[in-house]
C-alpha positions in Angstrom: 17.4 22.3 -3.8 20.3 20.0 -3.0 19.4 20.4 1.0 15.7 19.8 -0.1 16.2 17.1 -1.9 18.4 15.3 0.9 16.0 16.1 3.3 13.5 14.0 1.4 15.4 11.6 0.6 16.0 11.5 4.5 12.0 11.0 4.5 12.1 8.3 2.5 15.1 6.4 3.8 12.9 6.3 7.2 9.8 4.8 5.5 12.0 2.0 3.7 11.8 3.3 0.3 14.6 4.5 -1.9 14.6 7.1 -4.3 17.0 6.9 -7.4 15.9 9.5 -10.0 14.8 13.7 -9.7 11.1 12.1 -11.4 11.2 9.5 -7.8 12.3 12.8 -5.8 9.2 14.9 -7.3 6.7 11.8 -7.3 7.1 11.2 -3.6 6.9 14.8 -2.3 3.6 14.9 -4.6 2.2 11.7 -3.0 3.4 13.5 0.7 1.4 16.3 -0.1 -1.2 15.1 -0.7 -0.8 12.6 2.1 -0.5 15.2 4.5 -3.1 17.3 2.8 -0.5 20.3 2.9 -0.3 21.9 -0.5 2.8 24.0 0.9 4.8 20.8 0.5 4.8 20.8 -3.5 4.6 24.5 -3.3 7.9 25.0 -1.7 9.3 22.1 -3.4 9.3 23.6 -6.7 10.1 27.2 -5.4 13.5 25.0 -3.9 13.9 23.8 -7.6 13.6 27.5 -9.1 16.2 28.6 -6.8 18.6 25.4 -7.1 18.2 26.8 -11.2 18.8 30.1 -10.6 22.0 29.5 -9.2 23.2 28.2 -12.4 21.6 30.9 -14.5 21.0 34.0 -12.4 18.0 35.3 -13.0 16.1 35.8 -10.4 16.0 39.3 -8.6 17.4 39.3 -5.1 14.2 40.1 -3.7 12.5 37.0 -4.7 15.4 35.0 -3.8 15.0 36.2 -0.5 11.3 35.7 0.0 11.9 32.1 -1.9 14.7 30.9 0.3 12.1 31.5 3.3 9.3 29.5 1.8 12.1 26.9 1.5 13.3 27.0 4.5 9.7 26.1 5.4 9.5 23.2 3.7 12.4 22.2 5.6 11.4 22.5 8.6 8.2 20.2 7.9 10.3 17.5 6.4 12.3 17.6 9.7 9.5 16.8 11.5 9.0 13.7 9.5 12.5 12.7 10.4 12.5 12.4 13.7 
């Protein structure tokens, strides 16, 4: 999730805008969606947040983290794209 989350920040910081709290972070890849009409987006985004909390409590079986950490890589790769 930290990746993730840099990544959109990233996306923001190219469009002017600043994000300062996890609610801004969420908002804005809600709104990017949904600007992009790609439901993936929020999708991903909140598979990225169960695996950033399942590092902390471990409770995920290594399958799932596996198929998870692809769908998240995903999303990275589409945030990229808004980078450059």
């Amino acid at each position: 999730m930290g990746a993730t989350a840099e990544m959109v920040k990233a996306v923001t910081s190219k469009r002017g805008m600043e994000l300062r709290s996890h609610r801004d972070i969420w908002e804005f890849v809600d709104k990017l969606a949904d600007e992009l009409n790609d439901p993936d987006i929020i999708k991903f985004f909140s598979i990225a947040n169960a695996l950033h909390q399942n590092f902390y409590e471990d409770w995920m079986p290594l399958g799932a983290v596996k198929r998870d950490a692809e769908a998240v890589k995903q999303l990275n790769e589409k945030l990229e794209q808004l980078i450059r």
